[in-house]
TORMILO-237645 format. One line per 2 residues: for each residue x, y, z of C-alpha. Coordinates in Angstrom, 1 decimal, m for minus. Each point is the difference from the previous one (the first is absolute). Layout:
N
X:Y:Z | ...
//
This chain:
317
m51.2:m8.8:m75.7 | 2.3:3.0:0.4
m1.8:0.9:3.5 | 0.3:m3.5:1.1
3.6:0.0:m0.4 | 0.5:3.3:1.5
m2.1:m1.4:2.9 | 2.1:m3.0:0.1
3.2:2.1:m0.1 | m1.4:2.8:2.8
m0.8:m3.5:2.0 | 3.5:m1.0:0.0
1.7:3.4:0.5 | m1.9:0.5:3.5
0.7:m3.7:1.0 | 3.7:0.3:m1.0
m0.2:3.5:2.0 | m1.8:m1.7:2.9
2.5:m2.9:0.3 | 2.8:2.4:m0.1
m1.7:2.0:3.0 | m0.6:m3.0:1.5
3.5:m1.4:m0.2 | 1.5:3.4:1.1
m2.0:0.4:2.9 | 0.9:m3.9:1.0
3.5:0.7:m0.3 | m0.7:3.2:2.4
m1.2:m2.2:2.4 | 2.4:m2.4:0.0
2.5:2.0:0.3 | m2.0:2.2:3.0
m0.1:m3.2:1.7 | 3.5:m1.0:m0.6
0.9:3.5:1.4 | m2.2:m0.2:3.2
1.5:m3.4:0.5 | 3.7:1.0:0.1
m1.6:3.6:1.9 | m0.8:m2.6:2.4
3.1:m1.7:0.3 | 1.9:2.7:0.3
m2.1:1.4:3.0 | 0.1:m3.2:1.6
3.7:0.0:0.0 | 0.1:3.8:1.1
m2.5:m1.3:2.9 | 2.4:m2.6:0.8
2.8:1.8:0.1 | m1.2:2.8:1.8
m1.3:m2.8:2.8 | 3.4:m1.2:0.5
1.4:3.2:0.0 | m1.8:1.1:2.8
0.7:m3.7:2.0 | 3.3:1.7:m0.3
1.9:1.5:3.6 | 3.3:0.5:1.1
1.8:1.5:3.0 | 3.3:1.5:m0.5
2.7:0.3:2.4 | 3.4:1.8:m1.6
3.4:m0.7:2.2 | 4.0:m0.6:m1.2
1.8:m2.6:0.2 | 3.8:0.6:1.4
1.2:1.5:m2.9 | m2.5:2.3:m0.2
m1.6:m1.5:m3.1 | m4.4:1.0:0.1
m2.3:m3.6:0.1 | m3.2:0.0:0.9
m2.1:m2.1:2.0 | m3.2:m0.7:m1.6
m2.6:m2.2:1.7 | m3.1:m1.6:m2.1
m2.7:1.3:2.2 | m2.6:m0.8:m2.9
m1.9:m3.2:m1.4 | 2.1:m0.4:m3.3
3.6:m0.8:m0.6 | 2.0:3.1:m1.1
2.2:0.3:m2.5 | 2.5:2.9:0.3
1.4:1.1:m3.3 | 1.6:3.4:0.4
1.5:2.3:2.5 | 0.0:3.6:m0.4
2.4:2.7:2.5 | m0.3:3.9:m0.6
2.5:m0.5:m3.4 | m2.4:m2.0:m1.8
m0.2:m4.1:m0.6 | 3.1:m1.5:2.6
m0.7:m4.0:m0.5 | m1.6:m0.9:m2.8
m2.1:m3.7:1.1 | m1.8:m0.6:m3.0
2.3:m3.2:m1.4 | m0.2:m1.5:3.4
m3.0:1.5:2.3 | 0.3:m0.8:3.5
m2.7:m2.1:1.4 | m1.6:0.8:3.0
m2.9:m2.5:1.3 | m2.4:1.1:2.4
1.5:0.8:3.5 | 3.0:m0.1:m0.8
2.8:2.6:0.2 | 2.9:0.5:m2.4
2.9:2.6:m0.2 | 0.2:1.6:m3.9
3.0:1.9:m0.6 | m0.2:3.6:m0.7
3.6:m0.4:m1.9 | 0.4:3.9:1.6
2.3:0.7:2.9 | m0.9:2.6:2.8
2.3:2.7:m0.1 | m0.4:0.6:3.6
m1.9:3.4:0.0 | m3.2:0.8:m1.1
m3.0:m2.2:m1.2 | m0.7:m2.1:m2.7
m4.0:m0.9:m1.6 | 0.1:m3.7:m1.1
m3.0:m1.8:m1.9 | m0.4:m3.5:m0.8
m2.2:m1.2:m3.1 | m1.7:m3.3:m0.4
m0.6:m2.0:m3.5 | m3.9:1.3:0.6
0.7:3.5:0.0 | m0.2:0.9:3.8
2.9:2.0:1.8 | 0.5:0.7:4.0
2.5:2.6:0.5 | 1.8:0.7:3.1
3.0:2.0:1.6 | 3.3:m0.3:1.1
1.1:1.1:2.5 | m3.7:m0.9:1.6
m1.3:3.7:1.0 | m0.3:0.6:3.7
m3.7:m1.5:1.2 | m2.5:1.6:2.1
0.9:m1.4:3.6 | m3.5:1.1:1.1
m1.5:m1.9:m2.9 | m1.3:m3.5:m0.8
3.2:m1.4:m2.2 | 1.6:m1.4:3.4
m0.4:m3.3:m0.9 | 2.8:m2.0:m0.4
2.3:2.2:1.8 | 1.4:1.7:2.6
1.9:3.4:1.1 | 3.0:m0.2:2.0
0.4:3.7:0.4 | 1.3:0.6:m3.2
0.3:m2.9:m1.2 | m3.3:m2.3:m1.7
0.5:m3.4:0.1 | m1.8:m2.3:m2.3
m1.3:m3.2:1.4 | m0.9:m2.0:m2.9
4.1:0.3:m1.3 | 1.2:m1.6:3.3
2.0:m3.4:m1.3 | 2.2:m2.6:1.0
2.9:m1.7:m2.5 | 1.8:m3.5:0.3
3.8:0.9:0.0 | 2.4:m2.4:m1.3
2.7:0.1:2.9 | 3.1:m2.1:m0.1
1.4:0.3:3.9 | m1.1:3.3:1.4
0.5:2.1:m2.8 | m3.3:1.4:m2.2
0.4:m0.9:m3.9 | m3.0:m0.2:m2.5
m2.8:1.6:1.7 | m2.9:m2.1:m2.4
m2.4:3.0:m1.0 | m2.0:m2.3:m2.1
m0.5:m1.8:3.9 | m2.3:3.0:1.2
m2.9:m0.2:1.9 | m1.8:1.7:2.4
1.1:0.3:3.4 | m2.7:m0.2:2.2
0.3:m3.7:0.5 | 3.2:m1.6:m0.6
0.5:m4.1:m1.5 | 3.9:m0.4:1.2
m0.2:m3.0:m1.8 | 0.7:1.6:m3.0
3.4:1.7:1.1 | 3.3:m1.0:m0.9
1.8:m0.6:3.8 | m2.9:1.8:1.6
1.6:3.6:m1.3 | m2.4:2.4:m0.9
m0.2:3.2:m1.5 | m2.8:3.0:0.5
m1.1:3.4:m2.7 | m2.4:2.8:0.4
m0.9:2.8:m1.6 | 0.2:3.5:1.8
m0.4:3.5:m1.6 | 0.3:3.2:1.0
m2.6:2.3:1.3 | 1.6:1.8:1.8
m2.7:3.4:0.3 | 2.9:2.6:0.3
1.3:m2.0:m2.9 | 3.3:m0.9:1.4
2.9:m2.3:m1.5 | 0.1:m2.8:2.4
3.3:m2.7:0.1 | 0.0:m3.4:1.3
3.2:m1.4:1.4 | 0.7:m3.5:1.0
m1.1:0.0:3.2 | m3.4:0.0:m1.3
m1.4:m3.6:1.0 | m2.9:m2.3:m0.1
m0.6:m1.1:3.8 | m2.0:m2.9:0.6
m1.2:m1.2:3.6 | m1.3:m3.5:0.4
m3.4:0.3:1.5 | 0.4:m1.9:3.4
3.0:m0.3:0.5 | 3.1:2.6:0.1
1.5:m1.3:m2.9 | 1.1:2.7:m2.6
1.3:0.6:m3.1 | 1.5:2.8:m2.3
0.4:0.3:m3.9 | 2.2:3.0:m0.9
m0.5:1.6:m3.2 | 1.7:m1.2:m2.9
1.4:1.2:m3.5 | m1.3:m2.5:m2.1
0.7:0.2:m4.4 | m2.1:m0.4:m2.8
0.4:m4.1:m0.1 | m0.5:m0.3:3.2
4.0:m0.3:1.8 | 0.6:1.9:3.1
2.4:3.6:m1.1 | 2.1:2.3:1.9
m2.1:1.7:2.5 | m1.6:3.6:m0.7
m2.2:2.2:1.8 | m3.2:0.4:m1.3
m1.0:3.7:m1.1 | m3.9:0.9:m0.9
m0.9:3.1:m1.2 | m3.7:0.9:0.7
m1.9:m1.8:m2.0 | 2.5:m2.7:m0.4
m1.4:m3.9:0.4 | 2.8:m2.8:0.5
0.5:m3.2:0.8 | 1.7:m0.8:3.5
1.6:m3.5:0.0 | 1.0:m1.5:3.8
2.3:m2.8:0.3 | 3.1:0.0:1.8
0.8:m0.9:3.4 | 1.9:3.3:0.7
0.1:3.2:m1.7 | 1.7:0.5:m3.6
0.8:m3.8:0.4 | 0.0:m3.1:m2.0
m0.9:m1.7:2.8 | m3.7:m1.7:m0.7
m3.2:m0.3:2.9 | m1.4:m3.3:0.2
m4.0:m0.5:0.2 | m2.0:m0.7:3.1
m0.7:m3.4:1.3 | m3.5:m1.6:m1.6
m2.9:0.8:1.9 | 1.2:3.4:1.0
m1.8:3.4:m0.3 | 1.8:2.7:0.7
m1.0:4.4:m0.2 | 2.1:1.5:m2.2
1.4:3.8:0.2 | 1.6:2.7:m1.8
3.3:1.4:1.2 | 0.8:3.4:m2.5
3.0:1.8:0.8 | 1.9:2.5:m1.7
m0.8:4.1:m1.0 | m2.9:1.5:m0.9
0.5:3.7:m1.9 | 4.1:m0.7:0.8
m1.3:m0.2:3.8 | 0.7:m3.1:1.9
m3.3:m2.0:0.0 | m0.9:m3.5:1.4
m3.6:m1.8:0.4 | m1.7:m3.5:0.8
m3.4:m1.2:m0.6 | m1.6:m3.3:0.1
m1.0:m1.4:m3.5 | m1.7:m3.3:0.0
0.4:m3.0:1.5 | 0.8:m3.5:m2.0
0.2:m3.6:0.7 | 2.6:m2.4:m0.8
m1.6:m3.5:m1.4
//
């Protein structure tokens, strides 16, 4: 009877062992696959993210505005809106975006502030970061390119000068009588073909941006007698726009002459009827195409210095 029960009890002892194996080793299991099934997660959003990082691109283009204040350009040249969410200059973090990121949808372009202002001399490295994690950096003043290179496109040298295409705009001006108030800079638009329609009195306002490459590195000033000349094509029709001192909100200011150091890149406004006036051009007729050209005058290296060179040509709709 005593071996039975020791049977009995042995019996039990390796069952109880045996479901305590067994539940262990379930428990492994279930956890192992809970495990591989978050693992997976996880890599699937790592996968994910990675993808849309790399859908990521972005083209930078650093300039000032008139108060010498650093924005940047920056074009969506990839397949996924962008979200900018911090901009870093050589003394750390300058404008923090990450309350408010600016949005960015594919092909389009949108200036970010750097919140930095150029001193005037030297360079400064600026890097833009999006809410994925990517960054573009660039330079400003842009570095002197390669004129024997491939990076022409988009521009143009006017012996010292390089003149950027895409940045050439026209402005509706608010103009009471014949006097310029309230160029509208939320009005821009490219200026290769021209709806007069949308102009207040037919007056019209013109930018582009210039910078200095100057090889021998020379400061070059602009003084008001440097002019937009357009010729009607077919006809010997002309018209000028002088260069203009235009302020932050958009009101034309006292006249000044324009100084770049090399490496420099501003914005030329043209406007008036005569030089250092307040005196405003008016737009072509509709149905006019006309070649435009670049009158620069003023010194080079303190040296008197003066140039022209056609640009583009536009039509007025």
């Amino acid at each position: 009877m005593k071996n039975d029960r020791k049977a009995v009890s042995t019996l039990l002892g390796g069952l109880v062992m045996i479901l305590i194996v067994t539940t262990v080793i379930a428990s492994f299991f279930a956890y192992q696959q809970q495990f591989n099934s978050r693992y997976q997660t996880v890599a699937r959003q790592v996968n994910d993210h990675e993808r849309e990082m790399n859908l990521e691109r972005m083209n930078l283009f650093p300039k000032i505005d008139l108060s010498n204040n650093i924005l940047i350009d920056v074009t969506n040249s990839g397949s996924n809106p962008l979200r900018i969410v911090a901009v870093f200059t050589d003394s750390g973090l300058s404008n923090d975006l990450t309350a408010n990121p600016e949005t960015i949808n594919e092909g389009m372009t949108s200036p970010i502030d750097a919140q930095t202002t150029y001193s005037g001399t030297g360079s400064v490295t600026i890097k833009i970061l999006t809410e994925r994690g990517n960054t573009a950096s660039t330079i400003y003043p842009v570095p002197s390119p390669n004129r024997g290179g491939n990076n022409q496109e988009g521009a143009s040298f006017v012996g010292p000068l390089k003149l950027e295409f895409s940045s050439f705009s026209y402005y509706k001006v608010n103009a009471p009588g014949n006097k310029v108030h309230d160029l509208v800079l939320g009005s821009k638009a490219p200026a290769y073909t021209i709806d007069t329609g949308s102009l207040t009195g037919n007056y019209i306002a013109f930018s582009l941006e210039i910078s200095n490459q100057d090889p021998d590195e020379r400061t070059i000033v602009l003084d008001r007698f440097t002019d937009l000349f357009d010729a009607q094509i077919g006809s010997a029709n002309t018209q000028v726009w002088h260069m203009a001192t235009i302020d932050a909100v958009g009101n034309l200011a006292l006249y000044q002459d324009i100084t770049l150091n090399f490496g420099d890149t501003v914005t030329l406004w043209f406007v008036t009827r005569s030089p250092a006036s307040d005196d405003g051009s008016k737009a072509f007729s509709p149905g006019t195409q006309v070649a435009s050209f670049l009158i620069f005058h003023g010194t080079i290296g303190g040296a008197a210095w003066g140039q022209n060179s056609p640009f583009v040509t536009s039509v007025f709709v």
